[in-house]
C-alpha positions in Angstrom: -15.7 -28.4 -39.8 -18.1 -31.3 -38.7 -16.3 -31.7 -35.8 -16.3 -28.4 -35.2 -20.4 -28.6 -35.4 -21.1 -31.5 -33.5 -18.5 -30.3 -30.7 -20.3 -26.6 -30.7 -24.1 -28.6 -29.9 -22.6 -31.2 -27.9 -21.5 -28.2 -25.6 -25.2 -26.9 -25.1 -25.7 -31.1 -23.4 -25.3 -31.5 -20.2 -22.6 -33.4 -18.4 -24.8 -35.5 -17.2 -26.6 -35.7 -21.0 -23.6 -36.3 -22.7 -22.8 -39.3 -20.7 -25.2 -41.0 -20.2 -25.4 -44.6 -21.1 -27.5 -45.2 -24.3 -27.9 -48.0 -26.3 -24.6 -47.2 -28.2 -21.7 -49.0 -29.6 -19.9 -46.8 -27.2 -22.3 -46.2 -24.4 -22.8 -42.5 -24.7 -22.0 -39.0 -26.5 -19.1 -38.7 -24.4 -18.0 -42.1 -25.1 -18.2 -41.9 -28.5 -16.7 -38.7 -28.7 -13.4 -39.8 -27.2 -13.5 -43.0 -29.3 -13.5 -41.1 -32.2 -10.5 -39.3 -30.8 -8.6 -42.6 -30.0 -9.2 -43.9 -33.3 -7.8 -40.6 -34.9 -4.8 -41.1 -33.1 -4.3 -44.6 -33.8 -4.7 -44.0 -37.7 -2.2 -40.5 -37.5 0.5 -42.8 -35.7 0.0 -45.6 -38.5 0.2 -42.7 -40.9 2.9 -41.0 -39.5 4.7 -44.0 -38.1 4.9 -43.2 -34.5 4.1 -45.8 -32.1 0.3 -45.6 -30.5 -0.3 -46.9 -27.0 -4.1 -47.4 -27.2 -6.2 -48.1 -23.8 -8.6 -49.7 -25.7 -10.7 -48.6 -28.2 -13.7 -47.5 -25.4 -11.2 -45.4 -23.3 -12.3 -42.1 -22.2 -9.1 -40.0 -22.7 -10.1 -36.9 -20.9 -12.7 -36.2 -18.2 -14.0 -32.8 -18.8 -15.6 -32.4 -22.3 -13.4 -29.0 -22.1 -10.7 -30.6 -22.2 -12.0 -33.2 -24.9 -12.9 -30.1 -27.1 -9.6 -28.1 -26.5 -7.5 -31.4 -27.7 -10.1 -31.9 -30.7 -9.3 -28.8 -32.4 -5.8 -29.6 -31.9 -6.1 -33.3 -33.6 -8.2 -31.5 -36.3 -5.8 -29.0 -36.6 -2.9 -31.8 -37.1 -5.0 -34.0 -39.2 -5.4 -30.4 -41.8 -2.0 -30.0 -42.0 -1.2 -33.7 -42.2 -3.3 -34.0 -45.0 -2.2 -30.4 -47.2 1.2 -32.2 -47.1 0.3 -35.5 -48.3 2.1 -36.0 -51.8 1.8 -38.8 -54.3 4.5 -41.3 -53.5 2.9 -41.5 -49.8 -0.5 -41.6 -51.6 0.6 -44.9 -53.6 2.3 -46.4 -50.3 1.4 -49.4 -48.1 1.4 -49.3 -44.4 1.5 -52.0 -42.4 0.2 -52.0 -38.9 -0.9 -54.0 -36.1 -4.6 -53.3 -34.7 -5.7 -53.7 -31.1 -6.3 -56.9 -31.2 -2.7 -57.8 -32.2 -3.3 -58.8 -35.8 -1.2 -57.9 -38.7 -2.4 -55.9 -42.0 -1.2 -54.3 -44.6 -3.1 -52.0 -46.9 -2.7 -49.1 -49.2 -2.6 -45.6 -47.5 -5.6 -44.7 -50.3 -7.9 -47.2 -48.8 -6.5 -46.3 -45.2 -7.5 -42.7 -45.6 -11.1 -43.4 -47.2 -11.2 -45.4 -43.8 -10.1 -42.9 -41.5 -12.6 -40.1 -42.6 -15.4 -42.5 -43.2 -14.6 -43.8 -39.1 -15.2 -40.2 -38.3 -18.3 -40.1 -40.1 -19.8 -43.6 -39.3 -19.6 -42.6 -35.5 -20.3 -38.5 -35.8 -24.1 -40.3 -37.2 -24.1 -42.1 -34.0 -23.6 -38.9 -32.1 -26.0 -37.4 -34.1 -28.4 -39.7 -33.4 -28.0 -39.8 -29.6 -28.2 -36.2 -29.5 -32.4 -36.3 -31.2 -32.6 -37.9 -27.6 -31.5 -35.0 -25.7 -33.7 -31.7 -25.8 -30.6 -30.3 -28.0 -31.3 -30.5 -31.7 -28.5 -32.1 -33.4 -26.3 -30.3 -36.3 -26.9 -30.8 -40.0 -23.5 -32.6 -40.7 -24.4 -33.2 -44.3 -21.2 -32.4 -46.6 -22.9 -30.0 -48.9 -23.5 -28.3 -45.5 -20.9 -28.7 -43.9 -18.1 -27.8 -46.5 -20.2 -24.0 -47.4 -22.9 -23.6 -44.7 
C-alpha cells in the first residue's frame, strides 16, 4: 500500500523531476526507486533461495518509470503472497547469504524480514523527502495511514 502511494505521486513528477540528481544516497527519485526494487529482489532470492545477479546496488533496472511501476506491483504482489505463506519453521530458520560485496552472513530469517521492510521504509523517507522539492506534495506514508486511509 505505501508503495502503492508513493508510486501514484511519483507519477504526477516529471521525467525530468524524478531524475534528477539530488543530494541522495541514490542520486534521484528514480534512482532510489529502482534501488528499492533491487534490494527487494535481492532479499526475495535470499528468502526464496534463488540465485540474484545484482548490477549493483545503484542500477537502474528499467528506463521508463511505466515500466518501473508495472514491475512494482508485480514484486509487491509476490512479496503478499510470499509473506501469507510464511509458516513458523521458516520463521525460526537461518539463511545464509553472500552480499554484494562478497562477504558471508548468516542471520535469522526474523531479523532478515524486520530488515527487508524497514529497507523499504528507510529509503520510501528518502523519496518522500526529495519529492517536498518538486512542486508535487509528497504522500502521507505514515502506517496508521497507510494500513486504513
Amino acid at each position: 500500500m505505501a508503495n502503492r502511494r508513493l508510486y501514484d505521486v511519483c507519477s504526477l513528477v516529471s521525467d525530468v523531476e524524478l531524475k534528477q540528481t539530488r543530494p541522495a544516497f541514490f542520486k534521484s527519485i528514480y534512482g532510489t526507486l529502482n534501488h528499492i526494487m533491487i534490494g527487494d529482489r535481492i532479499w526475495m532470492g535470499r528468502f526464496t533461495g534463488e540465485e540474484m545477479s545484482s548490477q549493483g546496488l545503484d542500477g537502474i533496472l528499467y528506463d521508463e518509470f511505466e515500466e518501473l511501476c508495472a514491475a512494482r506491483v508485480l514484486e509487491d504482489e509476490r512479496i503478499t503472497a510470499f509473506i501469507e505463506e510464511l509458516d513458523d519453521d521458516f520463521l525460526k530458520g537461518i539463511i545464509t547469504y553472500k552480499n554484494n560485496q562478497g562477504k558471508i552472513y548468516r542471520d535469522s530469517v526474523n531479523l532478515l524480514l524486520a530488515h527487508f521492510f524497514n529497507h523499504q521504509t528507510h529509503h520510501r523517507g528518502q523519496i518522500h523527502d526529495m519529492l517536498t522539492q518538486t512542486e508535487i506534495a509528497p504522500p502521507s506514508l505514515d502506517m496508521h495511514r497507510v494500513i486504513s486511509p
